[in-house]
LOLO-660243 format. One record per residue (C-alpha): y, z, x. Coordinates in Angstrom, 1 decimal. Layout:
BEGIN
+--------+--------+--------+
|      v |      w |      u |
+--------+--------+--------+
|      Y |      Z |      X |
...
+--------+--------+--------+
! end
This chain:
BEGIN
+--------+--------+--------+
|      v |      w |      u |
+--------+--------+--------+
|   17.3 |   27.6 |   -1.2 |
|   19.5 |   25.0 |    0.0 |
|   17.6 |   25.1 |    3.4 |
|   14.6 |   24.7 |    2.1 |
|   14.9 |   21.5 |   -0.1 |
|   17.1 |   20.0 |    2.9 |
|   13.8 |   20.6 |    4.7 |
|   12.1 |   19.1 |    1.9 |
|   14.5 |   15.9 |    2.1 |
|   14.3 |   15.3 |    5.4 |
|   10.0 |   15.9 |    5.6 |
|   10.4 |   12.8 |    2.6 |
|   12.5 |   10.4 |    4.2 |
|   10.2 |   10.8 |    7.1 |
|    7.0 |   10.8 |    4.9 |
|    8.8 |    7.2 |    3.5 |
|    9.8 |    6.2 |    6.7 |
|    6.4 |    5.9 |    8.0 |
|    5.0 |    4.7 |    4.8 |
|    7.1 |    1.6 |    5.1 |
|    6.5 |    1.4 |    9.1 |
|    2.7 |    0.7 |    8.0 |
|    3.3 |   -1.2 |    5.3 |
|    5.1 |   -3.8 |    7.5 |
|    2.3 |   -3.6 |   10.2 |
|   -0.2 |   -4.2 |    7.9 |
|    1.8 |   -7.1 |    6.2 |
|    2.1 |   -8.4 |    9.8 |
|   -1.6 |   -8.2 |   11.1 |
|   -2.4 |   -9.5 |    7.7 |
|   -1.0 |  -12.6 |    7.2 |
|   -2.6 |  -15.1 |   10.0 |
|   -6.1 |  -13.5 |    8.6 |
|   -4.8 |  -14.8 |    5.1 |
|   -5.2 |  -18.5 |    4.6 |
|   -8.6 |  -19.1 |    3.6 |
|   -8.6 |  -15.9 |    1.1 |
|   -7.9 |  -14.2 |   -2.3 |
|   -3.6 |  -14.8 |   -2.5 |
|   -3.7 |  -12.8 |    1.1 |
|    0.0 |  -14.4 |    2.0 |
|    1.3 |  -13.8 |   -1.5 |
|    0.2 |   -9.9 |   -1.1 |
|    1.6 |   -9.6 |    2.1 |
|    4.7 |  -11.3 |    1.4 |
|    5.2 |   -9.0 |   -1.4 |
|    4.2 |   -6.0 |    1.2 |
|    6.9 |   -6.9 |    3.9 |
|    9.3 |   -7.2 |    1.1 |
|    8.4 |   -3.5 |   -0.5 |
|    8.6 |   -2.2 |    3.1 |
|   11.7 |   -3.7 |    4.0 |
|   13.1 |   -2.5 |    0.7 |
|   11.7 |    1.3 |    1.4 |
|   13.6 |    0.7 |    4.7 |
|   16.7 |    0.2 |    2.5 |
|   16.2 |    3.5 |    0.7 |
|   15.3 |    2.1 |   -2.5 |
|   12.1 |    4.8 |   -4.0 |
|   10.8 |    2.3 |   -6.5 |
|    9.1 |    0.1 |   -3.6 |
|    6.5 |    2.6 |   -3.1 |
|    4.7 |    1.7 |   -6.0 |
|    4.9 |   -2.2 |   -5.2 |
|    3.5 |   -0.7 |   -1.6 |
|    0.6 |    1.2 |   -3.0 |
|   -0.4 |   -1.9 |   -5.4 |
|    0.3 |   -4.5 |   -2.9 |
|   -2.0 |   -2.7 |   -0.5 |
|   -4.8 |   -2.2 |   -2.7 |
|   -4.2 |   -5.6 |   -3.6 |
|   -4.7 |   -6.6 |   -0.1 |
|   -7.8 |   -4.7 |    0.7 |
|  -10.0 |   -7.7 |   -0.4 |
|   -8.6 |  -10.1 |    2.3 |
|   -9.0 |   -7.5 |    5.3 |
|  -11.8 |   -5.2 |    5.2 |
|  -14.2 |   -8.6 |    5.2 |
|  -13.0 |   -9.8 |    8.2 |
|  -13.5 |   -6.1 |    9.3 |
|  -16.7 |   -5.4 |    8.6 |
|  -18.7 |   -8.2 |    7.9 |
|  -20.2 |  -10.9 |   10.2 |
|  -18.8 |  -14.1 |   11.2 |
|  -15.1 |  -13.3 |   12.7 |
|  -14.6 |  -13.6 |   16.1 |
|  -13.4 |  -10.8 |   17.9 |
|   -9.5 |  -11.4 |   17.9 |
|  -10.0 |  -11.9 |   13.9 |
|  -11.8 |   -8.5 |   13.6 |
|   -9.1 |   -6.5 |   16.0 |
|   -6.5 |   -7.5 |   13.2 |
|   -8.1 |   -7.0 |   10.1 |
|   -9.4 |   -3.4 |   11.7 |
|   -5.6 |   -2.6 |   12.5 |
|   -4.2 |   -3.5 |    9.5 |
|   -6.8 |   -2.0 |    7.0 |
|   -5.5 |    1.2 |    9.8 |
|   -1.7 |    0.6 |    8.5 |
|   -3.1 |    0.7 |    5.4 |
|   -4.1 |    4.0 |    5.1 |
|   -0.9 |    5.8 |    4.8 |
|    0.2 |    3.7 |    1.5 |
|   -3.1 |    4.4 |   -0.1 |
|   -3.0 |    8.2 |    0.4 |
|    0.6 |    8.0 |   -1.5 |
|   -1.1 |    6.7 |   -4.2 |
|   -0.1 |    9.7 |   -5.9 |
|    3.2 |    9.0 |   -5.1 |
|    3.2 |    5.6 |   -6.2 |
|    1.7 |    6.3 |   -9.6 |
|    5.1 |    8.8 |  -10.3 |
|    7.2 |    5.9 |   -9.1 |
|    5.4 |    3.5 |  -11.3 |
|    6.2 |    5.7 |  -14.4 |
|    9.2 |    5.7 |  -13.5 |
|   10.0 |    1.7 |  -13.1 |
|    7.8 |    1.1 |  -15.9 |
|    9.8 |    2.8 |  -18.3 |
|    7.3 |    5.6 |  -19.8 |
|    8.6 |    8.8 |  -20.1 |
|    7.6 |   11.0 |  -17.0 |
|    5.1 |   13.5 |  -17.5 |
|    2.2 |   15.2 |  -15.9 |
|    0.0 |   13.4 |  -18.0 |
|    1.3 |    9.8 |  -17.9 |
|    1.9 |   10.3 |  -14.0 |
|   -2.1 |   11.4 |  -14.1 |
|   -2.9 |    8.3 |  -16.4 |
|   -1.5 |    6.1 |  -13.7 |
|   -2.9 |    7.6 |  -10.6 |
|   -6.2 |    6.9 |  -12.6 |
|   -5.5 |    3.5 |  -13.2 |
|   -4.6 |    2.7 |   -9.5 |
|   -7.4 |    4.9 |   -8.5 |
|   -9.2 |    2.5 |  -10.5 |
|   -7.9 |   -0.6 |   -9.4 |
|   -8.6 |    0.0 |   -5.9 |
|  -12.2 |    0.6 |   -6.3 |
|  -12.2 |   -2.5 |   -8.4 |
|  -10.6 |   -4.7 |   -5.6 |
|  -12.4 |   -3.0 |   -3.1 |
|  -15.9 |   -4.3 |   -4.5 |
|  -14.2 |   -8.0 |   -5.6 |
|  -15.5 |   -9.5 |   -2.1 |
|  -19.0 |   -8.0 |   -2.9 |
|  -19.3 |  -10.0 |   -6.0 |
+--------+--------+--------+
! end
């Protein structure tokens, strides 16, 4: 038993290890694209600070990574996808909506941590509840540059 939830450990500090890898990255390629945009430095200053704290061990920073980067989905997939950015402008936003994907799909993740930071009592439910909401969120920010 022991064996198997060091296993366990170790397959989560590698899991957060690589969350926080590509939350930095993303932070990083984000930035220059940022200073015409929705608060794109403010979200990836808050990023690079959650990642550096999830380098330091501390759990609570993947939910400020799984908000931040749905927060900053609205400032990179534009340059991405839609005309107008030159070709050095597109390569970044396409990389970092790339380090992106690893803190979305811990979304689940992020919605337990949440709970947790926010106070409510953990349960299957409220943990559900906020998965939802950030489930939510992201589509809604998604669709914000369509508007």
């Amino acid at each position: 038993m022991r064996a198997r939830r060091a296993t366990a450990l170790a397959r989560r500090r590698t899991s957060d290890l690589w969350i926080a890898i590509t939350a930095l990255v993303a932070a990083l390629l984000a930035l220059p694209l940022a200073q015409s945009s929705w608060h794109g430095p403010e979200v990836a200053s808050v990023l690079a600070i959650a990642a550096t704290a999830m380098f330091a061990g501390q759990r609570w920073a993947i939910a400020v990574i799984v908000i931040a980067e749905l927060m900053l989905l609205p400032t990179v997939w534009p340059r991405a996808f839609l005309g107008g950015a030159d070709p050095a402008t597109r390569i970044a936003a396409l990389g970092s909506l790339l380090a992106i994907i690893p803190g979305v799909l811990a979304t689940k993740r992020g919605a337990a941590a949440l709970v947790l930071i926010s106070g409510w009592r953990r349960t299957s439910r409220t943990c559900r509840r906020a998965h939802a909401a950030l489930m939510v969120l992201g589509a809604i920010v998604a669709m914000l540059p369509m508007i």
